[in-house]
TIVEX-941002 format. One record per residue (C-alpha): x, y, z. Coordinates in pm, whole numbers, padded with zeros to 5 digits, always signed. Layout:
# residues N
XYZ
...
# end
This chain:
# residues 361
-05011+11856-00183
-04899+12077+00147
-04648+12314-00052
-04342+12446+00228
-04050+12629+00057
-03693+12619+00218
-03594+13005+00209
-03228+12833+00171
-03020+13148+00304
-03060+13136+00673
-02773+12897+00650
-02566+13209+00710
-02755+13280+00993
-02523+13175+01240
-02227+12873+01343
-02153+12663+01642
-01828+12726+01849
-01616+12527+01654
-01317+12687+01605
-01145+12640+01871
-00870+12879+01830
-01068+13138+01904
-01020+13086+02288
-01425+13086+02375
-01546+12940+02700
-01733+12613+02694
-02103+12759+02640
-01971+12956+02323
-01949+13285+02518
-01633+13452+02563
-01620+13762+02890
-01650+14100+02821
-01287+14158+02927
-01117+13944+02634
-01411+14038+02365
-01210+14334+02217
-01447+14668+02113
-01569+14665+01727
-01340+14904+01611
-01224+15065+01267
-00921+15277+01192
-00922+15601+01011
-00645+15726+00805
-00443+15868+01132
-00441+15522+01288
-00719+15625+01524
-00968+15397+01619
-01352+15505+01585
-01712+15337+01603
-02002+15300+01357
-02290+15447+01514
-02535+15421+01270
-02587+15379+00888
-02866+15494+00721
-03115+15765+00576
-03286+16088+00709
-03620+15966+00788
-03496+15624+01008
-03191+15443+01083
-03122+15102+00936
-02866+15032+01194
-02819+15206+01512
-02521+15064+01763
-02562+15143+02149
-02181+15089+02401
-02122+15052+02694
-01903+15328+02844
-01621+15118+02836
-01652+15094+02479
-01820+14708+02475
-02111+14672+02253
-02455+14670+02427
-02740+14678+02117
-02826+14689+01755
-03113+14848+01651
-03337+14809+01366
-03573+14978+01136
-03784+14839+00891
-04176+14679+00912
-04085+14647+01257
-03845+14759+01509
-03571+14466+01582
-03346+14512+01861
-03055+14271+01917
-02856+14347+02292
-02560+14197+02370
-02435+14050+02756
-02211+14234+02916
-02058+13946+03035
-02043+13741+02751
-02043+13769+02324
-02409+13632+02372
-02643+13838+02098
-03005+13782+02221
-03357+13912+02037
-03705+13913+02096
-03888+13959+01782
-04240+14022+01768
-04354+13986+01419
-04715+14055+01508
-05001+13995+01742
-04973+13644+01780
-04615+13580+01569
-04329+13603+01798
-03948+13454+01810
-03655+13479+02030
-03349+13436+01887
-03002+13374+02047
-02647+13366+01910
-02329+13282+02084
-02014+13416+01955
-01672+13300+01952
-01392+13579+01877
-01022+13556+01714
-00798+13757+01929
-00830+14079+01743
-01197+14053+01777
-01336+13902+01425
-01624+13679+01500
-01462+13281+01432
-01807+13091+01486
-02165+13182+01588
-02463+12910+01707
-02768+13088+01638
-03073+12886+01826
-03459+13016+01705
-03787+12942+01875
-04147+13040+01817
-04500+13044+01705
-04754+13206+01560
-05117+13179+01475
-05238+12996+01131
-05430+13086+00872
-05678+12851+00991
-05654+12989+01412
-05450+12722+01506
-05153+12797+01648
-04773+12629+01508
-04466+12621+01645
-04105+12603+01538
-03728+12570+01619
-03400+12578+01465
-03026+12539+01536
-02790+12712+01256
-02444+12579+01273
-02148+12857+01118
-01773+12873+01157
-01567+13200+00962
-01209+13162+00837
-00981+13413+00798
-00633+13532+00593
-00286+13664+00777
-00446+14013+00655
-00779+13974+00850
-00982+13953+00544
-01287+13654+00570
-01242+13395+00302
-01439+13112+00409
-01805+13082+00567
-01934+12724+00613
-02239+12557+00783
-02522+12362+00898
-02916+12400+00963
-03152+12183+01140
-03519+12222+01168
-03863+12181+01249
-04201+12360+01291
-04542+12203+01410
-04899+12215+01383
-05230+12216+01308
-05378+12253+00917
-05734+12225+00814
-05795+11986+01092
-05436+11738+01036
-05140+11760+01253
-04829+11781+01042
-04458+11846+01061
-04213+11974+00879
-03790+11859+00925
-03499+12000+00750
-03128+11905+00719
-02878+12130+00521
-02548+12265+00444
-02418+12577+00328
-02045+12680+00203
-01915+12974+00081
-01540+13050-00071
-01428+13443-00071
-01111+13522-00318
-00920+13805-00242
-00610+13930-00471
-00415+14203-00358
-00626+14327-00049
-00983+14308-00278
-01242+14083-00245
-01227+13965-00608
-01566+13712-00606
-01726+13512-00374
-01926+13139-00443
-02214+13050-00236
-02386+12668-00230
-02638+12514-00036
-02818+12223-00058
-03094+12062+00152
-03339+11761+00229
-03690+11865+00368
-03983+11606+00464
-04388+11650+00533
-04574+11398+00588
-04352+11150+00401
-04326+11393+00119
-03939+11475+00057
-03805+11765-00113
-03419+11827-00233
-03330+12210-00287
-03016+12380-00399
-02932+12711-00468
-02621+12902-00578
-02397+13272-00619
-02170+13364-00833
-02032+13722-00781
-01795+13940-00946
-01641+14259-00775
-01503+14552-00969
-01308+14841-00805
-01311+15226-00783
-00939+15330-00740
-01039+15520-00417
-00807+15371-00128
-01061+15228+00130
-00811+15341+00379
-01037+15273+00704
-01090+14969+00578
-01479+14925+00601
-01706+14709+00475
-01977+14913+00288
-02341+14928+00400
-02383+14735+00017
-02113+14463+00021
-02201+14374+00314
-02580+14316+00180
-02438+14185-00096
-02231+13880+00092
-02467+13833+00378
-02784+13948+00250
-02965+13582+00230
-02887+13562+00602
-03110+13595+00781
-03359+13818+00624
-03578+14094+00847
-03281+14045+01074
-03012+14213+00941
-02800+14098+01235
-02510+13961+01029
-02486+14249+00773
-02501+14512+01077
-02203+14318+01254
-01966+14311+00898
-02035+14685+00871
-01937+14753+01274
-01594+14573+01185
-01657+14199+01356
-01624+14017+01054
-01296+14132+00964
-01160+14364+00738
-01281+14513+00412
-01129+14564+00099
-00830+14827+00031
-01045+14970-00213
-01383+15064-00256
-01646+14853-00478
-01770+14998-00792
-01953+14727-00911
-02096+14382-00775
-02244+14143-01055
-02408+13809-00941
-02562+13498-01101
-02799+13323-00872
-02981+12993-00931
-03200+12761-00748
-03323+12428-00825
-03622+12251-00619
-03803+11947-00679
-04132+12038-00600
-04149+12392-00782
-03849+12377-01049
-03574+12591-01124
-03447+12958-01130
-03204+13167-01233
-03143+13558-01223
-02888+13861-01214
-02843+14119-00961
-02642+14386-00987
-02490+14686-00714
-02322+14998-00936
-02169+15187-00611
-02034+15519-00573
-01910+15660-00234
-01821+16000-00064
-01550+16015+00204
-01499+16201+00543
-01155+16372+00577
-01022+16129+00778
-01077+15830+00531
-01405+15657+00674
-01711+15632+00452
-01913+15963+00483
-02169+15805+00229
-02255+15530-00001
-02472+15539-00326
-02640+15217-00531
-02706+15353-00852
-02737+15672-01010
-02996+15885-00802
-02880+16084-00495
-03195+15943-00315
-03034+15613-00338
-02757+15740-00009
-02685+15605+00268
-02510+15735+00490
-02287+15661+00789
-02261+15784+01133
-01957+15763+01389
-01888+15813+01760
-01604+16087+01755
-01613+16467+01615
-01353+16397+01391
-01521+16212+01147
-01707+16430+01083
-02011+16243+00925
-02302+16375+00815
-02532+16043+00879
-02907+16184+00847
-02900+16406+00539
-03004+16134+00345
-03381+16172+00165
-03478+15801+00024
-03363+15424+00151
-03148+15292-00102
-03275+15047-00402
-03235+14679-00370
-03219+14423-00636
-03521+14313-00779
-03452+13953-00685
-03202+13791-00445
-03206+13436-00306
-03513+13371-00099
-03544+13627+00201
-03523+13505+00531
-03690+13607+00784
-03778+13371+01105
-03789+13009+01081
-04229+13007+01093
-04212+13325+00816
-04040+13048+00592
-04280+12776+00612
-04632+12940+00629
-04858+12726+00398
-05055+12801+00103
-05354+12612+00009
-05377+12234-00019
# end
């Protein structure tokens, strides 16, 4: 039997334009001139821009502007250098990703905005190829369907959407193909300006070569507080892991976007603790279940923004944040180690052919 997993999470990968309320143009792009600048406010009211967030030796996330203040890229470290750059024209996000020698993908995202700039819906198309094990080379594609709802107070409480997809090939000599149809849903509860928990579900069908597959998987999470006013209102570099995480793996596009302020607005306090449950249940390989778990601890600039964040209990765990104006302050590359992950989160996504490489027959 051809084994393919269904790395479940890049449901959260991106929406179609949707919600119409948003005031988009027909393609899903809105102009420059009514996509308002990601912006958070310090403690004096005055707006400011993440620049980047990370450690000492590299950047995780490194925003470029435009002079007049528009977003123009997002860079990113890790295996291999991402960058995302945005039109100038329109909320279009656009990447080239080479994952190796002969692994490449180009993904594109089109944005619709609220009018105070929170991102409503994003369709997220993927293409590419890369070489098999066996020197043939396969192709794929993808469309990833996601609309975000928001509270009077700005705060995200409801992501849902939809996947379809397909990669192509040769293997050991048989042409084969691989379809996928699935939804994804996830329900945010705030209570008095804190993200209390969040609920993720997904489900999906997959078929090779007649062979049909059902998947689920599954979050439960559970927020606990510091009583340190978040008074800039952020979303940390770890919540926003945390919610969006399972996105889209090596990407990091959505996480990178919460933290730069387009997904609304964080908490009025800052996390101590994020528990989760996580299960999955597949037909072909059986079910899972496991814990993660984010114990947080933050220093503060003296305007109110986050100076740095810490995931456990070692100093080499910091990350820290960077800003655009001298009165933050920041001190973003002092620190010495990336910050430790959970051992296990729901599968990691990475490009639509990274998911479905095949092991042996």
């Amino acid at each position: 039997m051809k084994n393919t997993k269904l790395f479940y999470g890049l449901l959260l990968i991106a929406g179609m334009i949707m919600f119409t309320a948003c005031g988009g143009d027909s393609d899903g792009g809105v102009t420059a001139s009514e996509a308002p600048s990601p912006t958070i406010k310090d403690k004096n009211g005055k707006k400011v821009v993440v620049t980047k967030v990370g450690a000492s030796y590299r950047n995780f996330y490194t925003y470029n502007y435009r002079k007049n203040g528009k977003l123009e890229s997002i860079e990113f470290y890790g295996e291999e250098d991402i960058i995302f750059t945005v039109d100038k024209d329109k909320f279009i996000i656009k990447g080239n990703i080479n994952w190796g020698e002969n692994d490449k993908a180009e993904v594109v995202l089109k944005a619709s905005l609220t009018s105070l700039g929170f991102i409503s819906a994003l369709e997220c198309t993927e293409k590419g190829g890369y070489e098999g094990y066996d020197g043939n080379y396969e192709k794929y594609e993808g469309k990833y369907e996601l609309n975000f709802d928001y509270d009077s107070n700005g705060h995200l409480t409801k992501i849902t959407g939809e996947i379809e997809g397909m990669s192509s090939g040769m293997e050991y000599g048989e042409k084969y193909r691989y379809d996928i149809d699935g939804k994804y849903n996830c329900d945010i509860k705030w209570s008095n300006g804190k993200m209390m928990s969040y609920n993720r579900n997904a489900s999906s069908k997959e078929e090779m070569g007649g062979e049909k597959n059902n998947y689920k998987n599954g979050t439960d999470a559970d927020i606990e507080y510091h009583k340190i006013k978040n008074t800039s209102k952020q979303y940390s570099y770890h919540m926003s892991q945390a919610l969006f995480g399972d996105i889209l793996g090596d990407y990091h596009i959505l996480e990178a976007l919460a933290v730069a302020g387009l997904f609304g607005k964080g908490p009025d306090y800052l996390p101590k603790q994020i528990s989760e449950y996580c299960f999955e249940e597949d037909d072909f390989e059986g079910n899972d279940e496991w814990n993660n778990k984010w114990v947080l601890s933050f220093d503060q600039n003296s305007n109110g923004t986050i100076n740095y964040e810490q995931n456990g209990y070692s100093s080499s765990n910091r990350v820290y944040f960077g800003y655009d104006n001298a009165a933050s302050k920041a001190k973003a590359t002092r620190s010495v180690s990336e910050n430790k992950k959970p051992e296990k989160k729901l599968r990691p996504l990475n490009s639509f052919s990274r998911r479905h490489r095949k092991t042996q027959k």
